[in-house]
Backbone as XML, in Angstrom:
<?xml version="1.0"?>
<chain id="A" units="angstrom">
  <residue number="1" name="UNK">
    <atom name="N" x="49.907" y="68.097" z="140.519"/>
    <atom name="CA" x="51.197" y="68.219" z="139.886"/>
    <atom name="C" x="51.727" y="66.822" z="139.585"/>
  </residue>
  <residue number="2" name="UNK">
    <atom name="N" x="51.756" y="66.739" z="138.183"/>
    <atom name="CA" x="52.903" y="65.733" z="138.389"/>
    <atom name="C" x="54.116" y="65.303" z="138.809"/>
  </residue>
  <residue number="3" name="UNK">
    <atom name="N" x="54.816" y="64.026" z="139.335"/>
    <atom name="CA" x="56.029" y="63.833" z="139.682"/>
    <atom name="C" x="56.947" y="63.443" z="139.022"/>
  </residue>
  <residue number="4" name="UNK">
    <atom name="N" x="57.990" y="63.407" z="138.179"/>
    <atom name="CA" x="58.546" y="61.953" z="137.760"/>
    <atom name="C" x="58.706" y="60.706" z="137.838"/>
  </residue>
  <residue number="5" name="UNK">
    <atom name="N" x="58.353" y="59.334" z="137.293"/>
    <atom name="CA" x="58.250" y="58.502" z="137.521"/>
    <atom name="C" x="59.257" y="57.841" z="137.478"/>
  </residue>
  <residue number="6" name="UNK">
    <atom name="N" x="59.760" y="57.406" z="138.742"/>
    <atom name="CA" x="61.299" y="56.646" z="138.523"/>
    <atom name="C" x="61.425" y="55.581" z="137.552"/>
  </residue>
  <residue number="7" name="UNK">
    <atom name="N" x="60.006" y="54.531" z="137.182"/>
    <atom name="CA" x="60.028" y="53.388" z="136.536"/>
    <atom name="C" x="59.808" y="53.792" z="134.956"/>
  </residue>
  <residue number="8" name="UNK">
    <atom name="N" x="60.396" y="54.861" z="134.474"/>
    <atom name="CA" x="60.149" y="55.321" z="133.406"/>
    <atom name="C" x="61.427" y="54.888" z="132.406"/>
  </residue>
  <residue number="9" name="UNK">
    <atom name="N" x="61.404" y="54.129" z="131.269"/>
    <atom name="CA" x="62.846" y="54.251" z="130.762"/>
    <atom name="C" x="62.795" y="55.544" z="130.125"/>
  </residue>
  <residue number="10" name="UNK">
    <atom name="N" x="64.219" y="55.648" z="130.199"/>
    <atom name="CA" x="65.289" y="56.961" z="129.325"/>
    <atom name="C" x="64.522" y="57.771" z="127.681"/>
  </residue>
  <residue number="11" name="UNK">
    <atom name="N" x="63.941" y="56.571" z="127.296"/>
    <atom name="CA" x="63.894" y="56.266" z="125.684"/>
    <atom name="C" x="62.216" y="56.808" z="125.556"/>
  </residue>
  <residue number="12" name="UNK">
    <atom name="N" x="61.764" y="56.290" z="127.210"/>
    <atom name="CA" x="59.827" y="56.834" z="126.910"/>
    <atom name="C" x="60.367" y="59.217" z="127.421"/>
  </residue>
  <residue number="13" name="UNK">
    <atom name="N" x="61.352" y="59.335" z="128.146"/>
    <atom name="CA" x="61.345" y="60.615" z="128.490"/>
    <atom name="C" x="61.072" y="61.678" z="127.677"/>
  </residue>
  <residue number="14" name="UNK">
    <atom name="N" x="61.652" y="61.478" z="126.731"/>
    <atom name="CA" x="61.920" y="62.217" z="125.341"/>
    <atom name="C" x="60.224" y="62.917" z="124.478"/>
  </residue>
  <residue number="15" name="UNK">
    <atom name="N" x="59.456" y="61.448" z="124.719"/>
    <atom name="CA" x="58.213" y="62.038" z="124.421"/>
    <atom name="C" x="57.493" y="63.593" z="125.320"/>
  </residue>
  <residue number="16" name="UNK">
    <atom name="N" x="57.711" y="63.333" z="126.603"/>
    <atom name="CA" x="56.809" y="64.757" z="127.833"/>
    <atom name="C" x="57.379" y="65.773" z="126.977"/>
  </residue>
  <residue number="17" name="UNK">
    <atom name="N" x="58.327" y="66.060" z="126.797"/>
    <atom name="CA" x="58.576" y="67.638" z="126.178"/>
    <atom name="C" x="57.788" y="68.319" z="125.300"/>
  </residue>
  <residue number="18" name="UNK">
    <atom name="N" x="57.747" y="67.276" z="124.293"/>
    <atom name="CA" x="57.179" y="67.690" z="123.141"/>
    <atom name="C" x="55.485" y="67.581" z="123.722"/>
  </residue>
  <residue number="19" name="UNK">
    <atom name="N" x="55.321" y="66.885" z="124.384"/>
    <atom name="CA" x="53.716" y="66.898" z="124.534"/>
    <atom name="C" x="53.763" y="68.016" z="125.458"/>
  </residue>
  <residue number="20" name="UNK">
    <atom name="N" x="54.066" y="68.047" z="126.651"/>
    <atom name="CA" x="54.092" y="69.927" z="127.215"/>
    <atom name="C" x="53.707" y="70.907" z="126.153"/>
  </residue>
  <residue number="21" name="UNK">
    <atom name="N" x="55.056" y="70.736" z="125.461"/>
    <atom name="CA" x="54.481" y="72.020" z="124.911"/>
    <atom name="C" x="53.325" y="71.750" z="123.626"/>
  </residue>
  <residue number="22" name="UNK">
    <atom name="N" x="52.692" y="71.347" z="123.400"/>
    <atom name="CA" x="51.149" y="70.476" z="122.876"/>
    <atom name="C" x="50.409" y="71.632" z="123.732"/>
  </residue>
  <residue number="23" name="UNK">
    <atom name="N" x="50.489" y="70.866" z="124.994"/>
    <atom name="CA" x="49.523" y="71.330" z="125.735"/>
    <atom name="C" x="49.259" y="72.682" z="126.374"/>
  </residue>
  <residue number="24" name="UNK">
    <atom name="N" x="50.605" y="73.069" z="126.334"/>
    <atom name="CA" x="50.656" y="74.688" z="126.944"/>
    <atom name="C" x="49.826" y="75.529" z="126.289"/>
  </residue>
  <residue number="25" name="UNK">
    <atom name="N" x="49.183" y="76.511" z="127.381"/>
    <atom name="CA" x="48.519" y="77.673" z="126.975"/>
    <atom name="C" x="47.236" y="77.051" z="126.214"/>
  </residue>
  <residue number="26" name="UNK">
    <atom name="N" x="46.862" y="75.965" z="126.098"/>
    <atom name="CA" x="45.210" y="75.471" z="126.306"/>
    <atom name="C" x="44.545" y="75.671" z="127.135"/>
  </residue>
  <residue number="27" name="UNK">
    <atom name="N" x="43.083" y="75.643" z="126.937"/>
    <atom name="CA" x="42.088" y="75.467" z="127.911"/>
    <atom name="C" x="41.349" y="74.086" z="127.212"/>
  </residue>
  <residue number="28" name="UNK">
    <atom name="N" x="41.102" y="73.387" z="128.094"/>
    <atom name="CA" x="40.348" y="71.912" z="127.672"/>
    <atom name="C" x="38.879" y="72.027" z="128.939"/>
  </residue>
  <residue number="29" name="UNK">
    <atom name="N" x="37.753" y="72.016" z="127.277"/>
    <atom name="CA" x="36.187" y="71.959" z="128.368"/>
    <atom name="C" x="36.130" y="70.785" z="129.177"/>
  </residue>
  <residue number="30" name="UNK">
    <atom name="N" x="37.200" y="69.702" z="129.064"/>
    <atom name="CA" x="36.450" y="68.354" z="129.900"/>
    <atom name="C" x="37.938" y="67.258" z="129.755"/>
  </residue>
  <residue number="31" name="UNK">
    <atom name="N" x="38.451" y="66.435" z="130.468"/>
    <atom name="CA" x="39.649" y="65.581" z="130.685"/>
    <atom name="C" x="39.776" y="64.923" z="129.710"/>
  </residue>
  <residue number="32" name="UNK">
    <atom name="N" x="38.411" y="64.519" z="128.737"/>
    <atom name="CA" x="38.542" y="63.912" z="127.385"/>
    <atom name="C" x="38.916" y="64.686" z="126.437"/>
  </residue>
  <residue number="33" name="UNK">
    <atom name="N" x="39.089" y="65.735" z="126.162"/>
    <atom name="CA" x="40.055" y="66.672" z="125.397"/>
    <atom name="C" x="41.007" y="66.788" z="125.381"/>
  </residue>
  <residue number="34" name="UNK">
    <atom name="N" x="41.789" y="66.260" z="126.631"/>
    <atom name="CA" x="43.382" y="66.447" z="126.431"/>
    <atom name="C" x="44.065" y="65.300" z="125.432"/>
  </residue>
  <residue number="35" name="UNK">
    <atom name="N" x="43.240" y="64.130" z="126.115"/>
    <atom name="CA" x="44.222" y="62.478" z="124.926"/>
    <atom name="C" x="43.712" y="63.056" z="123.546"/>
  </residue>
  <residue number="36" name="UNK">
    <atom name="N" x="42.304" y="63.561" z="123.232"/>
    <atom name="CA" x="41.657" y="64.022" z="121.742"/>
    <atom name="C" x="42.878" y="64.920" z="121.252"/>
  </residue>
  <residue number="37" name="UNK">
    <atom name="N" x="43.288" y="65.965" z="121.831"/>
    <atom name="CA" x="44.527" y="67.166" z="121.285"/>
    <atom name="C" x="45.716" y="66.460" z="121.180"/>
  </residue>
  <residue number="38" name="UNK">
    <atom name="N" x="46.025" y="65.864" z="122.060"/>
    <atom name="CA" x="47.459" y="64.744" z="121.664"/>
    <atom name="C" x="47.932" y="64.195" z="120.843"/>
  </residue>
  <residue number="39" name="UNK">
    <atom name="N" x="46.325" y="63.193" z="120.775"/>
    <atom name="CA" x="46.464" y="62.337" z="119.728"/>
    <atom name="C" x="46.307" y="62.842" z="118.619"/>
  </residue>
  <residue number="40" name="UNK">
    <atom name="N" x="44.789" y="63.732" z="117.686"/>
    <atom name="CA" x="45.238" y="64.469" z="116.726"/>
    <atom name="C" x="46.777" y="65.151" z="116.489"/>
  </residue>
  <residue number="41" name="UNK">
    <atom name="N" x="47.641" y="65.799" z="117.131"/>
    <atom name="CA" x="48.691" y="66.219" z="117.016"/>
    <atom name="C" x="49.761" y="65.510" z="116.626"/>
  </residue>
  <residue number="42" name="UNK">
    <atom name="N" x="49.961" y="64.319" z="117.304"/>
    <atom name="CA" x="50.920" y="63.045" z="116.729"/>
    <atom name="C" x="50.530" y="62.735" z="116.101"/>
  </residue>
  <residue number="43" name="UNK">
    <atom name="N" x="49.276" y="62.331" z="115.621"/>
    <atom name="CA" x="48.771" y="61.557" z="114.112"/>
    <atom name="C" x="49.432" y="62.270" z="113.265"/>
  </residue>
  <residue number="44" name="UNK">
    <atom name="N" x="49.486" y="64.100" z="113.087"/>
    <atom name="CA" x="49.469" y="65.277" z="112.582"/>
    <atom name="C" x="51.287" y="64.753" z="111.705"/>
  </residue>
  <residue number="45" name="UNK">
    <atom name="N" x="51.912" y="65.033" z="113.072"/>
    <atom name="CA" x="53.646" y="64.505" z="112.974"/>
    <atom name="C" x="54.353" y="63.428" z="112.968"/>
  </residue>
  <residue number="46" name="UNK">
    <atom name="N" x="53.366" y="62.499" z="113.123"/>
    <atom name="CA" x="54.283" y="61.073" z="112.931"/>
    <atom name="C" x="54.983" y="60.810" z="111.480"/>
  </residue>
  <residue number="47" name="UNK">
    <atom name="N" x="54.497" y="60.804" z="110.539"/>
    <atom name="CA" x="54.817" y="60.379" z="109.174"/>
    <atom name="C" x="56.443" y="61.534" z="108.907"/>
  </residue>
  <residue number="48" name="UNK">
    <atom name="N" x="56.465" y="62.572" z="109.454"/>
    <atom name="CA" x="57.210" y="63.765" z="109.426"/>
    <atom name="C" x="58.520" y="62.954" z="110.497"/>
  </residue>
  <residue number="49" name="UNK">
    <atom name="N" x="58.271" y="62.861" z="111.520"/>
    <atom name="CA" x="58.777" y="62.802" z="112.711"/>
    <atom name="C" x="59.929" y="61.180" z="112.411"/>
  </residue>
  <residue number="50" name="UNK">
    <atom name="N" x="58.858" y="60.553" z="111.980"/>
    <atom name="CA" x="59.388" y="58.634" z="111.972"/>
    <atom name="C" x="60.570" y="59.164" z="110.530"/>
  </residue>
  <residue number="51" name="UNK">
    <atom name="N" x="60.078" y="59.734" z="109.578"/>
    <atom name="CA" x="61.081" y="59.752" z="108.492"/>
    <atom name="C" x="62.245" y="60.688" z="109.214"/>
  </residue>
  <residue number="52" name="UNK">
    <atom name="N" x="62.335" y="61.680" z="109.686"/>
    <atom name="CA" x="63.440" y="62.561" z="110.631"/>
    <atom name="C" x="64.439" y="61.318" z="111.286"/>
  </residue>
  <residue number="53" name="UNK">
    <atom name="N" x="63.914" y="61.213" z="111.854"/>
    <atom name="CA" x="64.283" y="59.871" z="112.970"/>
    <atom name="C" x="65.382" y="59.020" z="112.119"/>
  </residue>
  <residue number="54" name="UNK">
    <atom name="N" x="64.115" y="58.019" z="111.207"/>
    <atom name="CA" x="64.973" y="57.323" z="110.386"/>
    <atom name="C" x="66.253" y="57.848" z="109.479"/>
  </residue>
  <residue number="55" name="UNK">
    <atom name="N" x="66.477" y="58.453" z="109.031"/>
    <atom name="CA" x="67.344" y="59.474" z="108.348"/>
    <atom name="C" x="68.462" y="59.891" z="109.207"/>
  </residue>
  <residue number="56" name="UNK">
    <atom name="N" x="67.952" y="60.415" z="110.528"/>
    <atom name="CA" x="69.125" y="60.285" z="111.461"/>
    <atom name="C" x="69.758" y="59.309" z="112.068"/>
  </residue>
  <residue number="57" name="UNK">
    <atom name="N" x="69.487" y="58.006" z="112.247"/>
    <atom name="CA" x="69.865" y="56.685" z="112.439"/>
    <atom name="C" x="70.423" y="56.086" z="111.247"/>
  </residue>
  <residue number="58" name="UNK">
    <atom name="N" x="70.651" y="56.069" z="109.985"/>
    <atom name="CA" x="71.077" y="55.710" z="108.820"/>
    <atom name="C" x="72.476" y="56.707" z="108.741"/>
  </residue>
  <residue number="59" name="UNK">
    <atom name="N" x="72.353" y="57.734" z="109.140"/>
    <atom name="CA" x="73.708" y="58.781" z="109.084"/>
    <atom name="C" x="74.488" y="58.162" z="110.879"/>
  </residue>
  <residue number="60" name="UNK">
    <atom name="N" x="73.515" y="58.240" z="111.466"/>
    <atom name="CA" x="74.070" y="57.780" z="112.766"/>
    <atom name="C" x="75.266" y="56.517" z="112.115"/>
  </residue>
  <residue number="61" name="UNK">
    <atom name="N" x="74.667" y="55.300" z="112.208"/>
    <atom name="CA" x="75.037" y="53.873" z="111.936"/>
    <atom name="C" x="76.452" y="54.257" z="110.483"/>
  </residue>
  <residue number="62" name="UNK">
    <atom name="N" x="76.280" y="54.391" z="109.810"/>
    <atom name="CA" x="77.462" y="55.253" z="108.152"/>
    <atom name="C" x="78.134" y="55.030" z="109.170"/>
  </residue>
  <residue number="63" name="UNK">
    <atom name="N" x="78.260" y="56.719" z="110.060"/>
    <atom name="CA" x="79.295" y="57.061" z="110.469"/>
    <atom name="C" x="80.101" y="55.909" z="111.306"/>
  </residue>
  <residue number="64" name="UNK">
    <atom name="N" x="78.950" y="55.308" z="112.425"/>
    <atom name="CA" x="79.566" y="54.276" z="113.278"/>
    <atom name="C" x="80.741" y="53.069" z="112.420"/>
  </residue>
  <residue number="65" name="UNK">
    <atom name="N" x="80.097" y="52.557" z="111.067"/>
    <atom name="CA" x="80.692" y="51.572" z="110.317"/>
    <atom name="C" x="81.797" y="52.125" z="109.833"/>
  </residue>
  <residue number="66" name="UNK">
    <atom name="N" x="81.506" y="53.307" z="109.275"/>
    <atom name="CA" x="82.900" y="53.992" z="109.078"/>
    <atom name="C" x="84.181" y="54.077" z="109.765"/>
  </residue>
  <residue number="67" name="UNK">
    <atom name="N" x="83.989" y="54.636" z="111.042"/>
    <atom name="CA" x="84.878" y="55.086" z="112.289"/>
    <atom name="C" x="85.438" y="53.515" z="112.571"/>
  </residue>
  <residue number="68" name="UNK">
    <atom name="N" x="84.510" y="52.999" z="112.641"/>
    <atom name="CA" x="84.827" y="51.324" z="113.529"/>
    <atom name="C" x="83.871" y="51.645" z="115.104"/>
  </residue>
  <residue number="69" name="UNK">
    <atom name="N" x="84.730" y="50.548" z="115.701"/>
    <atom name="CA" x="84.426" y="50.329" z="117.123"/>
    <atom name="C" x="84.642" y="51.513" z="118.142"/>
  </residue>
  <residue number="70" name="UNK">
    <atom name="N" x="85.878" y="52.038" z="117.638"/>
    <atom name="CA" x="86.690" y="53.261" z="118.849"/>
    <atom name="C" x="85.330" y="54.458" z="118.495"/>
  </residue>
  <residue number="71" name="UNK">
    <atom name="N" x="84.956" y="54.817" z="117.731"/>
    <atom name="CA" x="83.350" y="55.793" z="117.562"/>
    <atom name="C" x="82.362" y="55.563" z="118.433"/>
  </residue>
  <residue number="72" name="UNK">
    <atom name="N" x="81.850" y="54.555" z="118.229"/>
    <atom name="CA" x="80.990" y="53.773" z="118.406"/>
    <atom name="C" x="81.169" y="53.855" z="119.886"/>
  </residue>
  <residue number="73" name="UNK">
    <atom name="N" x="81.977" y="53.659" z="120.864"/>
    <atom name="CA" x="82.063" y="53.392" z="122.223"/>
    <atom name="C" x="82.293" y="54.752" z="122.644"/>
  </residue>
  <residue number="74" name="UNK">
    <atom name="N" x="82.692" y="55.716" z="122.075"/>
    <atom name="CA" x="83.023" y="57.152" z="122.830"/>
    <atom name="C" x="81.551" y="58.133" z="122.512"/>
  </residue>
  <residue number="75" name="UNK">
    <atom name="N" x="81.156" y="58.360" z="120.969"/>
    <atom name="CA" x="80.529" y="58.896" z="120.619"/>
    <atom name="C" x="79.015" y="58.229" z="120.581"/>
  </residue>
  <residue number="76" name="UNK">
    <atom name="N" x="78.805" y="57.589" z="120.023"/>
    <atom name="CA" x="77.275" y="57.165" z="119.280"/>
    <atom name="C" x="76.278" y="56.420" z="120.443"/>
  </residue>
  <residue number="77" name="UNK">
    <atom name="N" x="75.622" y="57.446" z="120.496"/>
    <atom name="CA" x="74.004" y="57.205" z="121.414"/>
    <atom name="C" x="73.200" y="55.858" z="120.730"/>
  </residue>
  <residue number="78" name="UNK">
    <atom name="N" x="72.683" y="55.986" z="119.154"/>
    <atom name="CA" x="72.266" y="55.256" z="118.242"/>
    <atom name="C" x="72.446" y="53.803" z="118.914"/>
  </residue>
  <residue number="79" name="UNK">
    <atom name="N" x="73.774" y="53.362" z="118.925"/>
    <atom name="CA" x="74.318" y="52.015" z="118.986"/>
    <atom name="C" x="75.126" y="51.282" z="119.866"/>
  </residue>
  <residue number="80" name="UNK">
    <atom name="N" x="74.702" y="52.304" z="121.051"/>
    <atom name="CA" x="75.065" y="51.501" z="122.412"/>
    <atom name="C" x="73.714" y="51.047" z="123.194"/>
  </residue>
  <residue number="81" name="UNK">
    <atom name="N" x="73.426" y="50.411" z="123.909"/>
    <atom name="CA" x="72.185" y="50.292" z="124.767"/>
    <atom name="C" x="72.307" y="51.227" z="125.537"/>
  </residue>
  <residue number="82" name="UNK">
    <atom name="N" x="70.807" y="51.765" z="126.058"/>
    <atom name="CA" x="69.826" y="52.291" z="126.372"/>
    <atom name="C" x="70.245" y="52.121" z="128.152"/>
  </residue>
  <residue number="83" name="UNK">
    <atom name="N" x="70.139" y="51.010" z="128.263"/>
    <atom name="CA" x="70.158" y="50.416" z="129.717"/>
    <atom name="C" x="71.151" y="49.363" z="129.710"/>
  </residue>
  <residue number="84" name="UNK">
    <atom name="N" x="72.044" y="50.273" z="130.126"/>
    <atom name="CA" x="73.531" y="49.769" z="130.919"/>
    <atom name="C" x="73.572" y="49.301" z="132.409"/>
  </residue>
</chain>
């Protein structure tokens, strides 16, 4: 079983979900099949995934410049650090 890794930042967490469910309800003939299914799969969604992303950080940031500072400190994930 895995544990959580305390030395993990916030920002790497986000990836396990989506790879869970990758992996759920497989059977893999040998331990070198699992990074092979992964990695085909993200190759699959990256180009999809990075443009999502970007698109939401460009609407993120608008809004922040818009609002000002008082946004920006209550609301927006985007444009505060990570590690406070």
């Amino acid at each position: 079983m895995l544990l959580p890794q305390p030395d993990l930042a916030p920002s790497v967490l986000h990836l396990f979900r989506p790879l869970n469910e990758i992996l759920r309800g497989r059977r893999f003939f040998s331990d070198m099949d699992v990074p092979d299914a992964v990695q085909k799969r993200l190759q699959d969604q990256l180009k999809i995934y990075y443009q999502k992303g970007i698109r939401k950080l460009v609407a993120c940031w608008t809004k922040c410049f818009t609002h000002g500072m008082d946004h920006i400190e209550k609301y927006c994930i985007c444009c505060t650090p990570i590690f406070v």
